[in-house]
N, C-alpha and C positions, 0 to 999 in steps of 0.2 A: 445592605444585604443583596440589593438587587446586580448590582456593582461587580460584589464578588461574586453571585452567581456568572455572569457575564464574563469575568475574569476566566470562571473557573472554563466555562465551556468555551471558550478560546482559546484556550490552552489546551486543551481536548483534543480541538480540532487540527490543532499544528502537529503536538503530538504522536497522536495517530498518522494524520496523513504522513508526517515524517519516517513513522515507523514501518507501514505502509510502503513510502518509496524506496525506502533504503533494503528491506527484509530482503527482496527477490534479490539486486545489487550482491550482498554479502552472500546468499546461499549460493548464488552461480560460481561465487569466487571461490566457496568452502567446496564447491562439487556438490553441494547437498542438493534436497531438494528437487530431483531433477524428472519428480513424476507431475502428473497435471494442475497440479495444486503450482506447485515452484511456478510450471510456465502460467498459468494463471493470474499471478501474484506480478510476474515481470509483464503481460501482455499489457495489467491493471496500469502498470506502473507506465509503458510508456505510453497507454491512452491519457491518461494525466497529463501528461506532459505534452504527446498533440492535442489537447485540447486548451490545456492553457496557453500551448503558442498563439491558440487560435485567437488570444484579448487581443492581439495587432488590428485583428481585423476592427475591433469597438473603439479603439483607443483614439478620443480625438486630440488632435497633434495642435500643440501651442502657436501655430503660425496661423491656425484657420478652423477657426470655430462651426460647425456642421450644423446644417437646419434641420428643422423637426423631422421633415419626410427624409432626409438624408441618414439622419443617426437611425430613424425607423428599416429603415434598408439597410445600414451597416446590422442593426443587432437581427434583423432577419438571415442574412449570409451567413452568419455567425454563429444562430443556431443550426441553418442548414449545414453547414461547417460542422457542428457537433453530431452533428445527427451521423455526419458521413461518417464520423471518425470513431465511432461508441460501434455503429452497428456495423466497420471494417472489421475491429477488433472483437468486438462479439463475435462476428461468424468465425474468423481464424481461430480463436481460443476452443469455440464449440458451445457458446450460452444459449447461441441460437442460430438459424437457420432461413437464408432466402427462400427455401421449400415452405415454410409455415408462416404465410403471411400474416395472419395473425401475432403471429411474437413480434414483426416488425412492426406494426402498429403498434401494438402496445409499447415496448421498446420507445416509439416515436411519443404517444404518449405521454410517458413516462419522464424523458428529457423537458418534453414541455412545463410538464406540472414544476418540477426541478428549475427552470431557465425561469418561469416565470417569479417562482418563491426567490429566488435570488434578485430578479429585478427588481423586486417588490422589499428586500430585504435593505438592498442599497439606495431603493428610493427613499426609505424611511428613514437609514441614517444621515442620508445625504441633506435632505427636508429638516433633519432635526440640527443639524451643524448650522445648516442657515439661517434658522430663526437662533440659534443662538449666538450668531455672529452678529446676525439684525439685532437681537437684545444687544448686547455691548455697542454696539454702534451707536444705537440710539440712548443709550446711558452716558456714553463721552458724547454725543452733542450735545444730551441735557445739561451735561456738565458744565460746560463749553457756556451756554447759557446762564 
C-alpha cells in the first residue's frame, strides 16, 4: 500500500508539474490567455527552468569527488542562486516587492524551509539505497562464505 501510495504521488508530481510547464507554452501559441494569469503561469514556468539549471552548480562531476566543506559551499551558491532567481521573477510578475522588506524575508524564508525539506528528502532516500545495497553486499559475502 505504502508503494502505491508513493507511486501514486509521483506521478502527481510529474503530472502536474508537466501541465504546469507546458499550459503557459500552448496558450501563448493559441493567443489566449494573455491577461496576468497567462504571464504568471509563463514567468512560473521559466523560474522552473532557471532554477533547475541552477543543479550544475550541486552536481558533483565523475572525475572529482568534493569535500564536505566544498559540497557545503556549492549547495549554499545554489541556494543563493535560487533565492536570486524566485525573488527576480517574483518582482517582474508582481507577487512581490523590493519596497516591502518583509515579503523578501519571508520569500527568503520560505525557499529555505523548501531547499531544506528537499535536502532532507534525498538524504533519506539516498541513506535508504545504501543500506540496502550494504544489505545485498553483505548477503553475497555471506554467501560467498
Amino acid at each position: 500500500m505504502k508503494r502505491i501510495v508513493k507511486k501514486i504521488g509521483f506521478r502527481y508530481a510529474i503530472v502536474l508539474t508537466a501541465i504546469c510547464s507546458i499550459l503557459p507554452f500552448v496558450s501563448l501559441i493559441l493567443n489566449e490567455w494573455r491577461d496576468a494569469m497567462g504571464q504568471q503561469l509563463l514567468f512560473l514556468s521559466f523560474m522552473a527552468l532557471f532554477c533547475a539549471a541552477g543543479e550544475v552548480i550541486i552536481i558533483e562531476s565523475d572525475k572529482r569527488n568534493f569535500s564536505k566543506k566544498e559540497t557545503m559551499i556549492r549547495f549554499l551558491i545554489h541556494y543563493m542562486y535560487i533565492n536570486i532567481v524566485v525573488i527576480y521573477f517574483g518582482i517582474r510578475v508582481g507577487w512581490f516587492s523590493l519596497d516591502n522588506f518583509l515579503e523578501i524575508i519571508v520569500v527568503t524564508l520560505m525557499i529555505a524551509v523548501i531547499y531544506l525539506i528537499n535536502i532532507l528528502v534525498s538524504y533519506y532516500k539516498d541513506k535508504n539505497l545504501a543500506d540496502r545495497m550494504n544489505r545485498i553486499l553483505l548477503s553475497m559475502e555471506e554467501e560467498k562464505e
